[in-house]
Backbone as CSV, one residue per row, in Angstrom:
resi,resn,N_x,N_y,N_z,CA_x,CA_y,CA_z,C_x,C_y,C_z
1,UNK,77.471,90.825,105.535,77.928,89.525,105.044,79.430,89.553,104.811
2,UNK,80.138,88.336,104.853,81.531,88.622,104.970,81.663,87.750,103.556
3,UNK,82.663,88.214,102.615,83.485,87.681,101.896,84.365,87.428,101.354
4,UNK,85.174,86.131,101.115,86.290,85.754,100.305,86.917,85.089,99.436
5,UNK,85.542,84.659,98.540,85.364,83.694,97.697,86.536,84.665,96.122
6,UNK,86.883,83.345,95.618,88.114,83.881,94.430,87.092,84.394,93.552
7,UNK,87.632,85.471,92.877,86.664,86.109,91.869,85.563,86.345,91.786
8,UNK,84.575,86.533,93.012,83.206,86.796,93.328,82.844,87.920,92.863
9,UNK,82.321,88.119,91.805,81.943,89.957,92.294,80.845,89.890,92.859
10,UNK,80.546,91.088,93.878,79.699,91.099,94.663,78.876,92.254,94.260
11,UNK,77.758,92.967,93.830,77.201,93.634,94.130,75.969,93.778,94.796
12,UNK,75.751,95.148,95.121,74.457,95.684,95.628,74.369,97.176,96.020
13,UNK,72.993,97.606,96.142,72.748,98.985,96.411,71.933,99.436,97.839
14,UNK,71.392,100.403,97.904,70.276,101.146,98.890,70.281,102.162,98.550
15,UNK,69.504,102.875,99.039,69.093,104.588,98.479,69.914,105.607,98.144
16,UNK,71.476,105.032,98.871,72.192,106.214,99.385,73.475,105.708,98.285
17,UNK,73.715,104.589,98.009,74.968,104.364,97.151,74.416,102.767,96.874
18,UNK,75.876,102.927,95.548,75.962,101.368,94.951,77.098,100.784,95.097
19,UNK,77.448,99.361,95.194,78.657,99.230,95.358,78.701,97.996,94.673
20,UNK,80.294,97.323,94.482,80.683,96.834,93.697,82.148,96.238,94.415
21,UNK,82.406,94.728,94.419,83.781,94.241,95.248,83.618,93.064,94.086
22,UNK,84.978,92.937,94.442,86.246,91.716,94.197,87.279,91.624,94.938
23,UNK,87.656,89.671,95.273,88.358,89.760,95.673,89.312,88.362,94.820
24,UNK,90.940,88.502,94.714,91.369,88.045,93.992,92.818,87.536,94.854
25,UNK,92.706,85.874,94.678,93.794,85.212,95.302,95.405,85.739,94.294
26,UNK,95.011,85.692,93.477,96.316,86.481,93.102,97.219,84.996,92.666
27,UNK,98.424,85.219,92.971,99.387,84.284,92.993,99.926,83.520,94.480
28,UNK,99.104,83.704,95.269,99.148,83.178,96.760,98.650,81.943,96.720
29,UNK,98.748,81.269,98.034,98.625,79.595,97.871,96.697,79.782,98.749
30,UNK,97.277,80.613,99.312,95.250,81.260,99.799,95.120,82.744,100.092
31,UNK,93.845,82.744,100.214,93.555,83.843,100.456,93.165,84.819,101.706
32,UNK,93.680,85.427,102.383,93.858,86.029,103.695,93.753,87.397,103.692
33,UNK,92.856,88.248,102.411,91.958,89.007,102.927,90.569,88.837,103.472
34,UNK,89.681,89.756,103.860,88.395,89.302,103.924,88.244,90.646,103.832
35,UNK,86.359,90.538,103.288,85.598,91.743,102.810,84.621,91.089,103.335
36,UNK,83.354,92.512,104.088,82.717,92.382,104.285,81.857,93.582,104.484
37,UNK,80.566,93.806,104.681,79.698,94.804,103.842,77.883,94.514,104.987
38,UNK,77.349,95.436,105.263,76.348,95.503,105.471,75.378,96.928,105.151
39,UNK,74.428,96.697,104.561,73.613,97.617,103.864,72.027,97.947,104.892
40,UNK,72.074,99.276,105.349,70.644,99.502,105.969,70.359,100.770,105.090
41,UNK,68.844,101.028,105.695,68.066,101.863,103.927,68.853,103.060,103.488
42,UNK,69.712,104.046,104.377,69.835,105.013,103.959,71.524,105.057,104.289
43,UNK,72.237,104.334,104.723,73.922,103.897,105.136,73.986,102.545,105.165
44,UNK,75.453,102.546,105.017,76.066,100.971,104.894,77.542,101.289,105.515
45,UNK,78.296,99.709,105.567,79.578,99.954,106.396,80.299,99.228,105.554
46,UNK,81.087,99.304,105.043,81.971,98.352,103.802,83.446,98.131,104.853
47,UNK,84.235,97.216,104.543,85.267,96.533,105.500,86.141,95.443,104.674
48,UNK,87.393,96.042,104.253,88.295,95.159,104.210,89.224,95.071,105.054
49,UNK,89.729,93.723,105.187,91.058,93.580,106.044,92.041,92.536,105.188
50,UNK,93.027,92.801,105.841,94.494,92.182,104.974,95.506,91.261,105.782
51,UNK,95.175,90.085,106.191,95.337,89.023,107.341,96.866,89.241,107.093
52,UNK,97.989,89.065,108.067,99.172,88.747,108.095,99.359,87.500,109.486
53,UNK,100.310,86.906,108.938,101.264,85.839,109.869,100.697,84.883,109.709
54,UNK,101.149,84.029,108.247,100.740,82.951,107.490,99.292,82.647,107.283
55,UNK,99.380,81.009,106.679,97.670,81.103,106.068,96.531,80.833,107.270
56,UNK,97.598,80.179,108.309,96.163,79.783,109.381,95.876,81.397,109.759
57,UNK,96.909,81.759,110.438,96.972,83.041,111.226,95.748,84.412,110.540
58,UNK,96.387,84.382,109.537,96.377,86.029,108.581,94.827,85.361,108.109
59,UNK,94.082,84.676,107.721,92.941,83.961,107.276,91.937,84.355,108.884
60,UNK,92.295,83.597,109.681,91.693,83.643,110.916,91.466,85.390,111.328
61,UNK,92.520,86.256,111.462,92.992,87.590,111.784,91.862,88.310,111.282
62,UNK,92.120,88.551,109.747,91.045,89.593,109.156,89.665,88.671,109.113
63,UNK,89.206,87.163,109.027,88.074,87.148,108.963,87.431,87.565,110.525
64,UNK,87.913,87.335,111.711,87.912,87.972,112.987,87.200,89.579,113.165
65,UNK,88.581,90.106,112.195,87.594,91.646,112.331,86.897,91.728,111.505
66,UNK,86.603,91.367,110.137,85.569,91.732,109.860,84.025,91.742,110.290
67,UNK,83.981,90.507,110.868,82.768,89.912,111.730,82.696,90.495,113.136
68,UNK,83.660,91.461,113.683,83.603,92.154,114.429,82.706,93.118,114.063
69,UNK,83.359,93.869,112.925,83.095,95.058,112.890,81.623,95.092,112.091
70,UNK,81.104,93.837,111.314,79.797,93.758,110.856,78.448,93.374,112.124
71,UNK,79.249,92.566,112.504,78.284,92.877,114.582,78.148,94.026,115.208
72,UNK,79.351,94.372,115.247,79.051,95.950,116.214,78.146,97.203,115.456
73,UNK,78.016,97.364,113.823,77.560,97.767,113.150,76.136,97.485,113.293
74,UNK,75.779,96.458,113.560,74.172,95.831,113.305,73.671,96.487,113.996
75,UNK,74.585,96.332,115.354,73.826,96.277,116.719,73.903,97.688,117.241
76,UNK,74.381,98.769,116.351,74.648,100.106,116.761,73.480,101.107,116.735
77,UNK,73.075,101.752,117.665,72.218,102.644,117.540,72.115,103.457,116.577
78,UNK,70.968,103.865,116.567,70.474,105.249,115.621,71.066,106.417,115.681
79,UNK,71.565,106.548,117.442,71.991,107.474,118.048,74.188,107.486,117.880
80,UNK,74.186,106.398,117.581,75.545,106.351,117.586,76.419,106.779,116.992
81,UNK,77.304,107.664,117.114,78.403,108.043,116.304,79.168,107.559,115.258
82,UNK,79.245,107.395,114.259,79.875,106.111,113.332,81.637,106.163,113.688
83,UNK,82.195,107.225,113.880,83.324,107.740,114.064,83.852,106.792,115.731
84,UNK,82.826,106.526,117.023,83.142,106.595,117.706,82.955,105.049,117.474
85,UNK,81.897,104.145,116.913,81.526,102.727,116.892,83.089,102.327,116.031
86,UNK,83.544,102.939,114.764,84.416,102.365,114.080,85.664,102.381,115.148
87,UNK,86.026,103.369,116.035,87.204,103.152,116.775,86.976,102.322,117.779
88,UNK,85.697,102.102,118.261,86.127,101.200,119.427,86.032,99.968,119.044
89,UNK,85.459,99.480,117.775,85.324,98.239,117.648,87.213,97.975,116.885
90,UNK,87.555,98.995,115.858,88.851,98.549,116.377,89.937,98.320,117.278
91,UNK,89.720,98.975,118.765,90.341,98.986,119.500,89.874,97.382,119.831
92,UNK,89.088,97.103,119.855,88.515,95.355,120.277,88.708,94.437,119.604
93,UNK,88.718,94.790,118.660,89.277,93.534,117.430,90.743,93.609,117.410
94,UNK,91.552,94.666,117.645,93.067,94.609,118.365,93.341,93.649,119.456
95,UNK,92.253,93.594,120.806,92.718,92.864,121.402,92.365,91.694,121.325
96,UNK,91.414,90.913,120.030,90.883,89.916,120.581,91.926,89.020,119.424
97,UNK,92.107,89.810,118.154,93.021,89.442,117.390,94.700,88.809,118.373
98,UNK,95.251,89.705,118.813,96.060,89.473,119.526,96.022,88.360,120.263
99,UNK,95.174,87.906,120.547,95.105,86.686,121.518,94.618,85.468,120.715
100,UNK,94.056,85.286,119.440,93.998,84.039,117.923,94.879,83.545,119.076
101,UNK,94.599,81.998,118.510,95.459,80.516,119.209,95.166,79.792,118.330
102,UNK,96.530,79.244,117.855,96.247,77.752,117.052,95.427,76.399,118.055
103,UNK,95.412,75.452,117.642,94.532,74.230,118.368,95.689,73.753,119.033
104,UNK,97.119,74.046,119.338,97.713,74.031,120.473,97.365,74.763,121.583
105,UNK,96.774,75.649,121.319,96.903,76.726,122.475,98.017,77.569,122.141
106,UNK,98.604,77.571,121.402,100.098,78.834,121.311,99.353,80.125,120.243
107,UNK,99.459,81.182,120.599,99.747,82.424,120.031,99.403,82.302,118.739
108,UNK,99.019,82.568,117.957,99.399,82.625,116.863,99.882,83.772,116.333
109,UNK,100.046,84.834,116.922,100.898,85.723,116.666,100.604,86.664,115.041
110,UNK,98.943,86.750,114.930,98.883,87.201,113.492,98.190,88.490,113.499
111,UNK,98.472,89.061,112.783,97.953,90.330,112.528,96.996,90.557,111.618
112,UNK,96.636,92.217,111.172,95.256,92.602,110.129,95.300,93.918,109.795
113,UNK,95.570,94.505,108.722,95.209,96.046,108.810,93.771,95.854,108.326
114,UNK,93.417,96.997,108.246,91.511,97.440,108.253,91.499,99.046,107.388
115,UNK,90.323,98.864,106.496,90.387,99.493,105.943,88.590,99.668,106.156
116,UNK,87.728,100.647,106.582,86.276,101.022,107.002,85.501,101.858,106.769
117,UNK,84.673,101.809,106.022,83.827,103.401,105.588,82.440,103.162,106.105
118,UNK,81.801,104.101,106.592,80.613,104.198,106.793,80.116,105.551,106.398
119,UNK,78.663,104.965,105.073,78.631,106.101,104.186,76.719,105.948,104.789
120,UNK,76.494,107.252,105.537,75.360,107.816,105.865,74.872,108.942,104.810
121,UNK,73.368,108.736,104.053,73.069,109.353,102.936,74.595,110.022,102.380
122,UNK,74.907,111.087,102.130,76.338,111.866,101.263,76.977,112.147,102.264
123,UNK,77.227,111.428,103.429,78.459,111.566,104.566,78.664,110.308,104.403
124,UNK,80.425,110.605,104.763,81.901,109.635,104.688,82.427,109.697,105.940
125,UNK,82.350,108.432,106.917,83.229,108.281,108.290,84.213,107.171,107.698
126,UNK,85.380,107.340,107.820,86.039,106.405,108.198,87.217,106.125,108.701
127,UNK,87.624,104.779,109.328,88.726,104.166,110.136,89.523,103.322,109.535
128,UNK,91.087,103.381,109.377,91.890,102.241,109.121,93.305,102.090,109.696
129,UNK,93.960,101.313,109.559,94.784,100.313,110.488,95.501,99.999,109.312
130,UNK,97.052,100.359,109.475,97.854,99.486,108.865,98.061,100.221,107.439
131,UNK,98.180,99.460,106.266,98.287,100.369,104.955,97.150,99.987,103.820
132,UNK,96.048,99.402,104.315,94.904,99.155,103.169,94.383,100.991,103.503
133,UNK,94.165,101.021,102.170,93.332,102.707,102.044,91.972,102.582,101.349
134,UNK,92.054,103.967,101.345,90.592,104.292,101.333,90.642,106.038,100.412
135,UNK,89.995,105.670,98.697,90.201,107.236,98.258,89.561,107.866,98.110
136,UNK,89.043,108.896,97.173,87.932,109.521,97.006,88.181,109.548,95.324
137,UNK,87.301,109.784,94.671,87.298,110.055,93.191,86.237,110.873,93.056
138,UNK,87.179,112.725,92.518,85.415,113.102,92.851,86.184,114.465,91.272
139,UNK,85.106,114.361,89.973,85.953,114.809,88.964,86.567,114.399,88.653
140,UNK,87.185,113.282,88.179,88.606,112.928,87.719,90.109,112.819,88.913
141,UNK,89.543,113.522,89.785,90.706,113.927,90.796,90.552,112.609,91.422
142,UNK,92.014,111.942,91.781,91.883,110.783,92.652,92.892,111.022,94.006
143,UNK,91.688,111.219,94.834,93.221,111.441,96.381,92.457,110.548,97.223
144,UNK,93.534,109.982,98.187,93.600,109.356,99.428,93.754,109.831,100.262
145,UNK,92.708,109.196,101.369,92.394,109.608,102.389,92.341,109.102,103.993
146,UNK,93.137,107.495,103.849,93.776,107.062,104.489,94.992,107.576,104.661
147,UNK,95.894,107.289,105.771,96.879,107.401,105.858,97.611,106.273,106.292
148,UNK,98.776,105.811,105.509,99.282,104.359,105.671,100.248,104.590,106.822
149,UNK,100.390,103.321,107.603,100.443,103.090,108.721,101.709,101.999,108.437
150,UNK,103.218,102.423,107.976,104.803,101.991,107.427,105.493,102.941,107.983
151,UNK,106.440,102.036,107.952,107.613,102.733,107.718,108.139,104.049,107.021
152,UNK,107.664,103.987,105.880,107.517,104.660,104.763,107.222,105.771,105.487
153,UNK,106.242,105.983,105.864,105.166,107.136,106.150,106.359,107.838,107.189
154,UNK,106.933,107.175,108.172,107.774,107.644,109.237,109.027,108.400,108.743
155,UNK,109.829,108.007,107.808,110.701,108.138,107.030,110.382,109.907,106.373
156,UNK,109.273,109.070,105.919,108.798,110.794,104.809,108.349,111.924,106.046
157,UNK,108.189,111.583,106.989,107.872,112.812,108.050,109.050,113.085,108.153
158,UNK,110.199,112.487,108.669,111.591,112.785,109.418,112.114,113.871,107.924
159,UNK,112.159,113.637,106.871,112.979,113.724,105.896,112.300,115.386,105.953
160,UNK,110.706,115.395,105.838,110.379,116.913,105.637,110.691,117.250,107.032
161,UNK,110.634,117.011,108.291,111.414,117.793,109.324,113.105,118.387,109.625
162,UNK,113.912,117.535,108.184,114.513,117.679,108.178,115.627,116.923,108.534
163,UNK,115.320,115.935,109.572,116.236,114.660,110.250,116.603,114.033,108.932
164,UNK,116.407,113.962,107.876,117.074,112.725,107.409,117.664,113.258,106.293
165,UNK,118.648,112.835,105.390,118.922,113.828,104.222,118.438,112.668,103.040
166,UNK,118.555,113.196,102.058,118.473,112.287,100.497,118.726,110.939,100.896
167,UNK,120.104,110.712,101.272,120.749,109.304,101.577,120.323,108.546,102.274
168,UNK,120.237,109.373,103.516,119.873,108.472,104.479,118.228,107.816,104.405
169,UNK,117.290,108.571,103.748,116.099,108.216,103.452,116.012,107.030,102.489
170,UNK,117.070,107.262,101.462,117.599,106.082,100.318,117.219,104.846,100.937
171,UNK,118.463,104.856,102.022,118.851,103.723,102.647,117.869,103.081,103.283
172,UNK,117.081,103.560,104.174,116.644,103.299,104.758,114.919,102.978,104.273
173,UNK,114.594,103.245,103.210,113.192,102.772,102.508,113.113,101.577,101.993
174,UNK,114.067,100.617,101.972,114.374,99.850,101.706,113.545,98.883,102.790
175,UNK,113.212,99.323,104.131,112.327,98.382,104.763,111.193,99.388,105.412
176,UNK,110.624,100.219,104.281,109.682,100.805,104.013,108.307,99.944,104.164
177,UNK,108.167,99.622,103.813,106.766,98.582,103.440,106.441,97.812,105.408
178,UNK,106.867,97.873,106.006,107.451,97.165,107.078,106.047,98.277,108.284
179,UNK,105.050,97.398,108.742,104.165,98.228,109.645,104.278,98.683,110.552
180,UNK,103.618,99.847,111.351,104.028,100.112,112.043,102.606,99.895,113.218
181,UNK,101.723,99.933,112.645,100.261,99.662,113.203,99.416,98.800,112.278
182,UNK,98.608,97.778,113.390,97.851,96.968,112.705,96.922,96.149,113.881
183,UNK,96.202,95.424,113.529,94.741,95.160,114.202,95.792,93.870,115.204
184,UNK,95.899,93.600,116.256,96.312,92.207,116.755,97.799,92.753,117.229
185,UNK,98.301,94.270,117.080,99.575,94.209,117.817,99.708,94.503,119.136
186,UNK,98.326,94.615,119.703,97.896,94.737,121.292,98.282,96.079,121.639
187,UNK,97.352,96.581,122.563,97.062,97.608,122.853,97.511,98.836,121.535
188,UNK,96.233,98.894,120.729,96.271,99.315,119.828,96.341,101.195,119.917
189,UNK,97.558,101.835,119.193,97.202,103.099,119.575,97.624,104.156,118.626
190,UNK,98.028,103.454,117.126,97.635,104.436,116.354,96.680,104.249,114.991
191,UNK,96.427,104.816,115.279,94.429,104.969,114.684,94.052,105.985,113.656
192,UNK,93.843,105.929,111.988,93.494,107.094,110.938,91.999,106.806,111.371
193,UNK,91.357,108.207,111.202,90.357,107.638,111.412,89.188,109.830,111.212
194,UNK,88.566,109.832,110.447,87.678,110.995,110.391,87.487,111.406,111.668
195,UNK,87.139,112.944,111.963,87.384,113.177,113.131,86.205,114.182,113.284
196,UNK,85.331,114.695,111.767,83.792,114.697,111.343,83.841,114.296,109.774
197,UNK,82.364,113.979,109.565,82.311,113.337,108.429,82.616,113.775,107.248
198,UNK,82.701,113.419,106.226,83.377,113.948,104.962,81.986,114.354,104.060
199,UNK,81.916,115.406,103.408,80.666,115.568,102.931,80.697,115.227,101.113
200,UNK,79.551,114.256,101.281,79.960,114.149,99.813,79.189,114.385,98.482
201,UNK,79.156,114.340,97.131,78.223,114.491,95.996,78.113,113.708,95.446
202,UNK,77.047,113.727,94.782,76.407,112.826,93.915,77.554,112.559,93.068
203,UNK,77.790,111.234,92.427,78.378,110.468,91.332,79.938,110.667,92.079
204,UNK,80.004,111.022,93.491,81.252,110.956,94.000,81.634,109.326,94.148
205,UNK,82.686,108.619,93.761,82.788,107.404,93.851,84.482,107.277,95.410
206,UNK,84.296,106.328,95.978,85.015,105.659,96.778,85.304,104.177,96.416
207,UNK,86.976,104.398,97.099,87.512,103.439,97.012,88.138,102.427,97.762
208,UNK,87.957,101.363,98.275,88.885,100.638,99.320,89.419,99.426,99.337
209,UNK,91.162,99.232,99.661,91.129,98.353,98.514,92.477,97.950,99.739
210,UNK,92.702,96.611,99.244,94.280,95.902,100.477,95.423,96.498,99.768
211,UNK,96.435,96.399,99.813,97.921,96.469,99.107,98.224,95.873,97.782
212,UNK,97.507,94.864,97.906,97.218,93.933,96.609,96.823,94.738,95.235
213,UNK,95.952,95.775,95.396,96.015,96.382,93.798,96.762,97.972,93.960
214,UNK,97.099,98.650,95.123,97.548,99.831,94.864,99.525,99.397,94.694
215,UNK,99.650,98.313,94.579,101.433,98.052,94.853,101.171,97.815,93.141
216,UNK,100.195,97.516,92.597,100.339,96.967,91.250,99.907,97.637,89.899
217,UNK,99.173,98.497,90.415,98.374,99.968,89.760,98.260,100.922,90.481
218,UNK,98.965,101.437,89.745,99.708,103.497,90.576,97.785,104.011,90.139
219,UNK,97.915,104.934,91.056,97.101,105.911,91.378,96.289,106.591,90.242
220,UNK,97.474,106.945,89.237,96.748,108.083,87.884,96.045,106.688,87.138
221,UNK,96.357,105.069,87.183,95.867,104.089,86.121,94.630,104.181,86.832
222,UNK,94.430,103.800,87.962,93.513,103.846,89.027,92.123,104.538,88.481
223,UNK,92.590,106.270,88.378,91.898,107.314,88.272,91.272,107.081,86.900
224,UNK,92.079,106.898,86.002,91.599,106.712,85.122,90.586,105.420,84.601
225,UNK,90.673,104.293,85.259,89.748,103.696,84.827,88.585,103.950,85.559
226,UNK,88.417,104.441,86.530,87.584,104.717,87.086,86.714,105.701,86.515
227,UNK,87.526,106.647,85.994,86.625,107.945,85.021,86.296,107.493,83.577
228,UNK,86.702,105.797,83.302,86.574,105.619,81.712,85.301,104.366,81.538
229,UNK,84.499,104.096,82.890,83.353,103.234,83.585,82.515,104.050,84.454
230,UNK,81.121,103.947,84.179,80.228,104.486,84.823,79.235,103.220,85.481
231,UNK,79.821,101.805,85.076,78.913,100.803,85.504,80.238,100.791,86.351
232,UNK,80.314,100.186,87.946,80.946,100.241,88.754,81.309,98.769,88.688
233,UNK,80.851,97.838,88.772,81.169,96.115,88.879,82.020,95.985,86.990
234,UNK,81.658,96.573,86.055,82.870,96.995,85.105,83.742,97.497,85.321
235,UNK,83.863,98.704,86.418,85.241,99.252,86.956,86.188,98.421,87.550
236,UNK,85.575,97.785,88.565,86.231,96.954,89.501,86.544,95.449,88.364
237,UNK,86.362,95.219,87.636,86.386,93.917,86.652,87.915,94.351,86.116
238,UNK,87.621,95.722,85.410,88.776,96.283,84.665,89.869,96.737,85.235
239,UNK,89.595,96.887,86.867,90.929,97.485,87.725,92.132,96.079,87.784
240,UNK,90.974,95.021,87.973,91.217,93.420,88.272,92.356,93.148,86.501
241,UNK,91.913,93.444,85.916,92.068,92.832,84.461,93.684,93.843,84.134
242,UNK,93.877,95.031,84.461,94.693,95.923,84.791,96.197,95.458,85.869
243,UNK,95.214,95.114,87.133,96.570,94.381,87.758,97.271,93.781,87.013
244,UNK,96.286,91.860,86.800,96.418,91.070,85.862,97.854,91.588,85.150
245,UNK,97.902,92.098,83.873,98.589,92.828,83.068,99.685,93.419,83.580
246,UNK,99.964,94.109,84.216,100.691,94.521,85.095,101.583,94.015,85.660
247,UNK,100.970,93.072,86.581,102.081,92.133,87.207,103.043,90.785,86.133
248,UNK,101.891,90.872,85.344,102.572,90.047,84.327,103.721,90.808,83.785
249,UNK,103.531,91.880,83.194,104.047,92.677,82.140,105.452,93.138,83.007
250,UNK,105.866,92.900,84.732,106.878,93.339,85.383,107.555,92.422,86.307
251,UNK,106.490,90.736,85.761,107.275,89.824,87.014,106.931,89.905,88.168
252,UNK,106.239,90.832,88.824,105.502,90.692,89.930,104.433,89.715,90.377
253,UNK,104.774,89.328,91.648,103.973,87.990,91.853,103.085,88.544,92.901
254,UNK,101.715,88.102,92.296,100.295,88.995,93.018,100.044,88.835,94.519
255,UNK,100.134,89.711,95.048,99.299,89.142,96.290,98.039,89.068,96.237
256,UNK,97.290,88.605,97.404,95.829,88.866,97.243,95.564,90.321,97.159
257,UNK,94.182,90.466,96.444,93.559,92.000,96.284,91.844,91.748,96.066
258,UNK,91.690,93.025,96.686,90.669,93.200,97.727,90.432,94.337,97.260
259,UNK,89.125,94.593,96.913,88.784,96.369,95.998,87.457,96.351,95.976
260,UNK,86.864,97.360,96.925,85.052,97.623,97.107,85.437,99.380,96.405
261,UNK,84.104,99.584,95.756,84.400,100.956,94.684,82.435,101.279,95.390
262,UNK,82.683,101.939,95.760,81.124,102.823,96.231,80.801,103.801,94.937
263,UNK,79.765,104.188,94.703,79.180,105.085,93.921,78.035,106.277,94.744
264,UNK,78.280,107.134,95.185,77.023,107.818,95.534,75.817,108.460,94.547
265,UNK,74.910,108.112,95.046,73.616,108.472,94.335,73.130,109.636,94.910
């Protein structure tokens, strides 16, 4: 099911995990993520995306892949690789994104990063695009396991190879935030994505979430509310209530945010 209704929380379970979403227009005039989620008895596929190139465009973009990637999911064998279904259906939702048309017929020229887990009993596959992530919370420990897909990211390679010094990295992060991969930039070809599954434990929780709450709540606030809630649709309420605060408390004007929190059983 796909969703993007303001302040919905969504839950539900199956044998293998529980989960728990919100999604929040923020201070935007709409909303141009989409979430979407399908549950079979013993795995499920959770899916956010983060629409760019205005409200028709970026609205159209990610609801596109998500409904991609909840089709190709349905319709995927028993036999199928989750690793190999999540890349090709992004490689397809790259090109079909790319080609969106307004009711002129012109381009619309919009993009999507993707953020994808597919959690089989205590195995973790997943694929993403662009800079929505995807973490793990397992003990108190909170790491990520996406890899964002900026500028940023390019910058911080050069600098530990050595190409860049203090300064020049200064300077130049400044259009950090700025993508470098994303769903709709045609012929799609760089791809995070598990390469075998992640093995996981009981009361291990996951996280996946747009730009919208990790630009607004650092990582350790993150961790911590997460370790200070054991009801998960309270976590995700309080991560929400946290931004909130936050952006207030610094003048920051919200974007949309988008946050599915898995629980394994």
């Amino acid at each position: 099911m796909l969703y993007h209704k303001d302040q919905q929380l969504i839950k539900d379970e199956n044998s293998a995990f529980q989960l728990a979403a919100l999604s929040v227009i923020g201070d935007r005039d709409d909303q141009q993520d989409s979430f979407g989620y399908r549950l079979k008895q013993e795995e499920g596929l959770i899916v956010i995306c983060d629409g760019m190139g205005g409200s028709e465009g970026g609205k159209a973009a990610s609801e596109l892949a998500v409904e991609m990637f909840l089709a190709d999911y349905a319709e995927s064998s028993f036999n199928t690789k989750p690793s190999d279904m999540l890349i090709e259906t992004a490689k397809k939702a790259d090109a079909m994104v790319f080609l969106l048309k307004n009711e002129e017929g012109k381009l619309l020229k919009a993009g999507t990063t993707l953020a994808s887990v597919i959690i089989n009993r205590r195995k973790l596959t997943w694929c993403s695009v662009g800079d929505s992530r995807a973490y793990l919370l397992r003990n108190g420990e909170l790491a990520q396991i996406t890899q964002d897909h900026n500028y940023h990211t390019v910058l911080v390679g050069k600098k530990n190879e050595g190409l860049l010094d203090e300064t020049e990295f200064q300077m130049e992060s400044a259009r950090g935030e700025a993508l470098i991969s994303f769903l709709g930039i045609g012929n799609l070809g760089l791809i995070d994505y598990s390469e075998v599954p992640l093995e996981l434990q009981k009361d291990d929780r996951i996280i996946i979430m747009s730009d919208g709450l990790y630009k607004v709540v650092t990582d350790p606030e993150i961790a911590r509310i997460l370790d200070n809630f054991t009801n998960i649709g309270e976590a995700v309420q309080a991560l929400e209530i946290k931004a909130k605060k936050n952006a207030a408390n610094n003048n920051i004007l919200r974007d949309n945010m988008t946050v599915a929190l898995i629980k394994i059983k």
